[in-house]
C-alpha positions in Angstrom: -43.0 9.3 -33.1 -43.3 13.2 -32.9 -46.5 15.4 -33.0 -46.8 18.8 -33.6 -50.0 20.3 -31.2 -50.6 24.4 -30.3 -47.6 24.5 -28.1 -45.0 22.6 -29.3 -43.9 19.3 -30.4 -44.6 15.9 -28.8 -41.9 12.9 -28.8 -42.8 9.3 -28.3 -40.2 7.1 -27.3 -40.6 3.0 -28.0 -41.4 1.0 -25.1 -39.5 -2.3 -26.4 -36.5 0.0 -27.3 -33.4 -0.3 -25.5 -32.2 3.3 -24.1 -29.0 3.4 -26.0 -31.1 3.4 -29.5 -33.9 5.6 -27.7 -30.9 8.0 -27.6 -29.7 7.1 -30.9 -33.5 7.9 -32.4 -33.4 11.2 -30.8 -29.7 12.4 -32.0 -31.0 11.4 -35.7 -34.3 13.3 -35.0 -33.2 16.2 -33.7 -30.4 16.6 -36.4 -33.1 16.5 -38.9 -35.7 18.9 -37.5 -32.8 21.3 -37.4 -31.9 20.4 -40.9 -35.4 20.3 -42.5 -39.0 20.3 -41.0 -37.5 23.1 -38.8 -34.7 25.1 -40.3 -36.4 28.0 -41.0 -37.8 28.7 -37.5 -36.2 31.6 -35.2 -38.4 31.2 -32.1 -38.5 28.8 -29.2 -39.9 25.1 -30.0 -40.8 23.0 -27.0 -41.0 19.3 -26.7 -42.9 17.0 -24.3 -41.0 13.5 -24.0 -43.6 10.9 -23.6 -42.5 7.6 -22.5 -45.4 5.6 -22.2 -45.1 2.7 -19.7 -40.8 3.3 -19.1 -40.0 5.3 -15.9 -36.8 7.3 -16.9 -34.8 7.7 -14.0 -33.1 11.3 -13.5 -29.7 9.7 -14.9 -31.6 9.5 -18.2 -33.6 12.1 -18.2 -30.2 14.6 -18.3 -28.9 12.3 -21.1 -32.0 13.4 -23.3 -31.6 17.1 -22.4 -28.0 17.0 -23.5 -29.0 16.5 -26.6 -31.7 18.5 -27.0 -29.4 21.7 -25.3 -27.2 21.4 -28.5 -30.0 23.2 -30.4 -30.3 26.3 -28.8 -34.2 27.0 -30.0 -35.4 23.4 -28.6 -36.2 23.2 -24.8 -38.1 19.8 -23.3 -41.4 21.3 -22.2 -41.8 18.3 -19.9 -41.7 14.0 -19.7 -44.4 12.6 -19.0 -45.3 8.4 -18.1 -48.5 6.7 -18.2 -47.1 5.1 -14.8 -46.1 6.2 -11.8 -42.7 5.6 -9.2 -42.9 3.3 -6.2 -42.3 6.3 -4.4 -45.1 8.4 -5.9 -47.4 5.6 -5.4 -46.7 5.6 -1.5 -46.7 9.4 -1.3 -50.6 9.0 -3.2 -51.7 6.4 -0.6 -50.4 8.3 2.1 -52.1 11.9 1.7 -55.2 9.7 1.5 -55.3 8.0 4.6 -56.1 8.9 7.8 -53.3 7.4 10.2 -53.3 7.3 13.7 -50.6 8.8 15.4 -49.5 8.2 19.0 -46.2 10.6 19.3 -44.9 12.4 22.3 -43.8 15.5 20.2 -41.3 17.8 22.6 -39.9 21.5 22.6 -37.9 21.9 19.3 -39.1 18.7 18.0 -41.8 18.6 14.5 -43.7 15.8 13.4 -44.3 15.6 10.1 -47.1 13.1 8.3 -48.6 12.9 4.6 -52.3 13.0 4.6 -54.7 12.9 7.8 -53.8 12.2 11.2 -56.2 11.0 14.3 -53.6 12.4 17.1 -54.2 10.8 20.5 -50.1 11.6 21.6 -48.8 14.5 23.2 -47.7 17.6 21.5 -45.6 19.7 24.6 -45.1 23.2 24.0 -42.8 24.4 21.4 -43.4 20.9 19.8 -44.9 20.9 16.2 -47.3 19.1 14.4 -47.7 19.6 10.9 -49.9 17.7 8.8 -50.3 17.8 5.3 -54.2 16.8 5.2 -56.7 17.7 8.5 -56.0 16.7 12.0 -58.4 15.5 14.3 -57.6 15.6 17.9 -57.9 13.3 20.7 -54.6 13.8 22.8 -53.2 16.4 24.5 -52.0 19.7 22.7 -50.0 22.5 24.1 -47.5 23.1 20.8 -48.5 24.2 17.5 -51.1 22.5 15.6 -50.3 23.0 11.7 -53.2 21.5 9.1 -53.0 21.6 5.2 -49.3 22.1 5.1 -48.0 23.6 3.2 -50.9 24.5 0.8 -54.5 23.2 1.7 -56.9 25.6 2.8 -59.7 23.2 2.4 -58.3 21.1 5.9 -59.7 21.3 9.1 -58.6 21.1 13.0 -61.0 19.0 14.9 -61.2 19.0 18.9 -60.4 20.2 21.8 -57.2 22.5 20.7 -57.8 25.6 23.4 -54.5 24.7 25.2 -52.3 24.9 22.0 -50.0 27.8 21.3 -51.3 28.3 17.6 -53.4 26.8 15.0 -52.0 27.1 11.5 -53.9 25.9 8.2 -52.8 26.4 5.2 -50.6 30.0 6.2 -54.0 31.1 7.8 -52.6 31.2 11.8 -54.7 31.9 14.7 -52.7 32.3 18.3 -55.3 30.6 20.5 -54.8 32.7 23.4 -56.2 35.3 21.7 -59.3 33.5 20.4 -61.1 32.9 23.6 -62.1 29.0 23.2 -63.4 26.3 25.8 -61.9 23.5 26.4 -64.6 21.7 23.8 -63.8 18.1 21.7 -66.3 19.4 19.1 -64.9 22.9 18.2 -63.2 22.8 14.3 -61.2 25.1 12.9 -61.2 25.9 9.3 -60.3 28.5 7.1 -63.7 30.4 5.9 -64.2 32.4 2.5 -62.4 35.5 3.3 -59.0 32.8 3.9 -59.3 33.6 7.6 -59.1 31.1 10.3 -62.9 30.5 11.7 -64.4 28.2 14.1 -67.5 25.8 13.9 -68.9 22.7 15.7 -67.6 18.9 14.5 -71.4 18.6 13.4 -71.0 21.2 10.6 -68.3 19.6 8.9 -70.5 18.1 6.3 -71.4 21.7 5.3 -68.3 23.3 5.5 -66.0 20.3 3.8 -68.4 17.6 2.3 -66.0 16.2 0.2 -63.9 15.5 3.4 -67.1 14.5 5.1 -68.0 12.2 2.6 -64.2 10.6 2.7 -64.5 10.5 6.2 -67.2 7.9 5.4 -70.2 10.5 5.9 -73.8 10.1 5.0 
């Protein structure tokens, strides 16, 4: 079925179709948009494929834009799914959970984990811990403690992290021997207004992140 909107052109493909006569459909449709509906236009037309409940794999997602690449004009804006991967699902689940992580991380070594972490491990110098949600600290840091990666500003660093080579949130970095900080399990780091690294007590979080407070299980 296409629709025409302000931007382009949108295509939906039948669920109970086989792929072969999804194909087939689009061939014929494209020939005839070429041929009538669209013959007389000399500027760009996008299309967004949407496939509804089918998950096109990358395989058949190059075997649509094959065909559309024989009309020069016509470009595939984007496809689009009312459901989601297996993979995508996991990924989802992940940056929403806080997980508990026990790692000894060395010299030369990074850790990486999806959403927010409750580290009790060991992170040596040179080691690397880089989270893409908030951290919250219970073990012993000496490495490099990186929040929010690679793009979250709104993440914190929670506890006692005055031992650790830097603090990174976001691409806000603070080298803590710089900073002047006590050894404290209620100091938070956080990247203020200005985008700057900044430092408050674990009892302002609410103010400074309620959204995280509240998913944190807050009152």
């Amino acid at each position: 079925m296409l629709k025409g909107h302000n931007e382009g052109y949108e295509i939906t493909l039948k669920t109970t179709s086989s792929f072969a006569n999804i194909l087939t459909e689009l061939q014929e449709l494209f020939a005839g948009l070429k041929s009538g509906q669209l013959s007389a236009v000399d500027q760009p037309v996008s299309f967004d494929i949407l496939t509804g409940d089918r998950l096109l794999s990358a395989t058949e997602k190059k075997a649509i834009e094959a065909i559309v690449e024989k009309y020069p004009l016509f470009s595939i804006h984007k496809f689009a799914a009312n459901v989601i991967s297996k993979l995508e699902a996991y990924e989802m689940v992940n940056k929403k959970s806080l997980h508990l992580d026990g790692s000894v991380i060395r010299n030369g070594q990074t850790k990486v984990i999806m959403g927010d972490v409750l580290f009790i491990g060991d992170l040596h110098q040179g080691g690397i811990l880089q989270v893409s949600g908030s951290v919250f600290l219970m073990g012993k840091s000496a490495g490099i403690v990186h929040a929010g990666f690679p793009n979250d500003p709104e993440a914190i660093i929670a506890g006692d992290f005055h031992q650790s080579q830097q603090i990174r949130i976001s691409d806000a970095i603070a080298i803590i021997s710089q900073e002047k900080l006590v050894a404290d399990q209620e100091t938070v780091a956080y990247v203020n207004d200005l985008h700057v690294l900044d430092y408050t007590k674990r009892s302002q979080i609410k103010q400074i992140r309620p959204k995280l407070f509240s998913k944190l299980g807050g009152q």
